[in-house]
N, C-alpha and C positions, 0 to 999 in steps of 0.2 A: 032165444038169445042169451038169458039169462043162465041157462043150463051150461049154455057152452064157454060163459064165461068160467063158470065154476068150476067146470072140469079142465079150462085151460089152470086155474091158478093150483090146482091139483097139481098138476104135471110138475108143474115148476115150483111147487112144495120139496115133490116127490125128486126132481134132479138135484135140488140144494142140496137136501140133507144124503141119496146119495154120493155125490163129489164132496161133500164137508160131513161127514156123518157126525153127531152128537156122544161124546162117549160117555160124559157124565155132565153132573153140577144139574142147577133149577133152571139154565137157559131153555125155550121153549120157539122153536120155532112158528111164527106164525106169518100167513100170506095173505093180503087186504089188498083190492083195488084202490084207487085213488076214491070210486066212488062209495066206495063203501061196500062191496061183497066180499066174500072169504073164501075160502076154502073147506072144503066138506073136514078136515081135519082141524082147521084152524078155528073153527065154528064150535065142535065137538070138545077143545084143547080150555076154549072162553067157560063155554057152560060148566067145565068141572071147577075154574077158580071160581063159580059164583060163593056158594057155600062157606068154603073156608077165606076166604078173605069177608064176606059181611054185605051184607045191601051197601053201606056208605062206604064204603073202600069199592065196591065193585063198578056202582054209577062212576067214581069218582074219575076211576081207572079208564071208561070206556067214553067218557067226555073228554080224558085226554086225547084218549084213542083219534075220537072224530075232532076235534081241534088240528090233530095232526094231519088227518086224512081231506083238511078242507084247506090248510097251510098247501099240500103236497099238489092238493086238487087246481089252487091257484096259480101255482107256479108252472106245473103241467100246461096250462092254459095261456100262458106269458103274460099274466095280471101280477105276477110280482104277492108281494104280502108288505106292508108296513107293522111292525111293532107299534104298541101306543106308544112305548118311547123311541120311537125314532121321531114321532111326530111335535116332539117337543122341541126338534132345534130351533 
């Protein structure tokens, strides 16, 4: 199951970038589940910023990552998300 998730977010890597191709600049296309799997590209794309960005920029980076993907996960699910500050009115 697992497999055939990854090979779907392939596909749909693979039609983005051909219908919108990248001509230049550092953008970086990358494809994530809600639940957290990748893409066989988007996985390989991760491991090369490890290096040059540093251990604490790269954690830093991929806690946003999953903060985003557990935001995206909740709302997928119609649980909504509260900010801390909204909970202050």
């Amino acid at each position: 199951m697992r497999q055939r998730v990854v090979l779907r977010l392939d596909r749909i890597g693979r039609t983005v970038t051909r219908v919108r191709p990248l001509t230049a600049g550092a953008f970086k296309l990358i494809v994530l589940s809600t639940g957290g799997l990748m893409s066989k590209d988007t996985a390989d794309e991760i491991k090369r910023w490890k290096r040059p960005m540093g251990e604490a920029a790269f954690n830093r980076m991929l806690g946003a990552v999953s903060l985003a993907l557990v935001r995206a996960r909740s709302m997928a699910f119609g649980m909504g998300w509260r900010w801390a500050g909204d909970l202050e009115e």
